[in-house]
C-alpha positions as CSV (number, residue, x, y, z in Angstrom):
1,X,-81.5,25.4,17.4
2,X,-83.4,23.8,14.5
3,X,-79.8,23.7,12.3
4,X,-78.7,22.1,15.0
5,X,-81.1,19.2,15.4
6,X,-81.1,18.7,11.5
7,X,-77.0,18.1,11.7
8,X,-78.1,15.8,14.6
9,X,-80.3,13.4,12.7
10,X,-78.4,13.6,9.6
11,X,-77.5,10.8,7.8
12,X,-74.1,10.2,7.4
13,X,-73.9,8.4,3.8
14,X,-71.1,6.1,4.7
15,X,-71.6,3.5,1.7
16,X,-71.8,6.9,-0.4
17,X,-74.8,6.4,-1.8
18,X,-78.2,7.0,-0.6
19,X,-79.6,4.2,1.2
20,X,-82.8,2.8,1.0
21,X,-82.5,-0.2,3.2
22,X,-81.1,-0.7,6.5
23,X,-76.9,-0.9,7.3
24,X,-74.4,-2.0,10.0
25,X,-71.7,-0.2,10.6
26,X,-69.1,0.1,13.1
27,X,-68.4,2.4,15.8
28,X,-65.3,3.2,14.1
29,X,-66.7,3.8,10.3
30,X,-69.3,5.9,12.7
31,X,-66.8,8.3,14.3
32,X,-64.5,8.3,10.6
33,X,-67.7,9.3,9.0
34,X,-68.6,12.4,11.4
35,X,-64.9,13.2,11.0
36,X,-65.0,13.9,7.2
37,X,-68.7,15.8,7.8
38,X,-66.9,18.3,10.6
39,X,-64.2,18.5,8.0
40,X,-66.9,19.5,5.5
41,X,-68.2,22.0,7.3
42,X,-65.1,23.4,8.8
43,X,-64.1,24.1,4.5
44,X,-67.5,25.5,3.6
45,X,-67.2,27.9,7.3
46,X,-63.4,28.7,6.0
47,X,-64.8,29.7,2.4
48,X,-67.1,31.8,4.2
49,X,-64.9,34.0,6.5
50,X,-63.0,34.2,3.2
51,X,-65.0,35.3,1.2
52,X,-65.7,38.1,3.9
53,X,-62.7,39.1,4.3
54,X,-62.0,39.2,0.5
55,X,-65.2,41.6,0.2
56,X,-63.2,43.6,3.8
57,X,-60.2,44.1,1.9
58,X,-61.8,45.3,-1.6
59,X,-63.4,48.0,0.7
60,X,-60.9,48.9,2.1
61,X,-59.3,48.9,-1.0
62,X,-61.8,51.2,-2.6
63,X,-61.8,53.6,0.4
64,X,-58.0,54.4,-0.4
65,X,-58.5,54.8,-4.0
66,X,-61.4,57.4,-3.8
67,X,-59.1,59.1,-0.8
68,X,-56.0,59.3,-3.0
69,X,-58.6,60.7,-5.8
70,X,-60.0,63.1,-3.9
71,X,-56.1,64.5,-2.8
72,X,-55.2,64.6,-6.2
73,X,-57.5,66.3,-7.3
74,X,-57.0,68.9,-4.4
75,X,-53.6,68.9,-5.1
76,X,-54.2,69.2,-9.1
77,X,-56.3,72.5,-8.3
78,X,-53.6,74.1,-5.8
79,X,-51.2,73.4,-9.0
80,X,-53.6,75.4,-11.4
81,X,-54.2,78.0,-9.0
82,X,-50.6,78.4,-8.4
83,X,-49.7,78.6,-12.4
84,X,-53.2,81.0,-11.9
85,X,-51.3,83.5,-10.1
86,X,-47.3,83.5,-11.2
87,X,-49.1,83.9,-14.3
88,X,-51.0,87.2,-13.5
89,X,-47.5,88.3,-11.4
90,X,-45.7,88.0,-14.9
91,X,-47.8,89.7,-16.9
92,X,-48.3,92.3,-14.4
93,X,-44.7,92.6,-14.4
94,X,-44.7,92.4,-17.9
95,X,-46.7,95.5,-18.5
96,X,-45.1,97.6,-15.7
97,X,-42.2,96.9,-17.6
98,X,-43.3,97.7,-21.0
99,X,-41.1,101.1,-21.6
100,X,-37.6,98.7,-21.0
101,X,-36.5,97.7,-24.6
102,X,-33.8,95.2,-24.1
103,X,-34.1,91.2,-23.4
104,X,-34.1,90.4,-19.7
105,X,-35.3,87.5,-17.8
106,X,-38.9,87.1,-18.0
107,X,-40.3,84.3,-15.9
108,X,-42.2,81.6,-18.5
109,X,-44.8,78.8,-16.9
110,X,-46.1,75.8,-17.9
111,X,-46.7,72.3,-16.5
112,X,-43.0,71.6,-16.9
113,X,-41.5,74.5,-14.8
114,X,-43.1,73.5,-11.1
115,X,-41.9,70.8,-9.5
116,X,-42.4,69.5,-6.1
117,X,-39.7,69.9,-3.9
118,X,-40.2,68.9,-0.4
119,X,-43.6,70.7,-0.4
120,X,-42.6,74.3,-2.1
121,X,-42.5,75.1,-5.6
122,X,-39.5,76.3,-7.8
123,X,-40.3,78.4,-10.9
124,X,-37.5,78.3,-13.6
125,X,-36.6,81.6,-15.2
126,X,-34.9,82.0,-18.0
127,X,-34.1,84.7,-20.9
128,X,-36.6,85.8,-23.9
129,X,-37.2,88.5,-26.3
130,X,-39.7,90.5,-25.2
131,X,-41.0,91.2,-28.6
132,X,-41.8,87.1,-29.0
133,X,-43.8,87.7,-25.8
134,X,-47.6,87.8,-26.2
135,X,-49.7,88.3,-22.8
């Protein structure tokens, strides 16, 4: 209520410069004047909803980035543990499989061997001595 009776009795600085003395002006320099102030304050209200909904979006913004974080790391882990256990498989394999001397296909992991395929996981084998093979 008090903001409004200040805008009320403000003084609308048509000469544009503060006055010290007493002016005439016409109706229509009145209304042009209270024109450009409602323009004024329409800009600094527009600048405001603005900025709000710059500071929305960099929220929102932020929200999505720790989310995709968080599922990458989740995602990173099930990786590990998966390498985790082909990797105990083959070497349990490996040493029920000790007494056979000749090369066959021994299954080798790394980062490079699982891809993502449509949610499951393919494993590449392919042949090594099993001499050159340290578990």
């Amino acid at each position: 209520m008090e903001k409004k009776r200040r805008t009320r009795f403000k003084h609308l600085n048509l000469v544009g410069e503060e006055a010290g003395g007493a002016f005439l002006y016409s109706p229509s320099q009145i209304e042009r004047a209270r024109i450009v102030q409602s323009e004024k304050m329409l800009a600094v209200e527009q600048e405001k909803e603005a900025k709000i909904q710059e500071k929305a979006n960099k929220k929102a913004k932020k929200e999505k980035k720790v989310i995709e974080t968080k599922e990458r790391v989740a995602q990173r882990e099930v990786n590990r543990s998966l390498v985790r256990d082909i990797k105990k498989e083959v070497k349990r394999a490996y040493l029920t499989s000790k007494e056979a001397t000749e090369p066959s296909n021994i299954i080798v992991v790394d980062k490079s061997t699982i891809e993502e395929e449509g949610g499951g996981y393919t494993v590449e084998t392919r042949p090594i001595d099993q001499d050159s093979y340290k578990v």
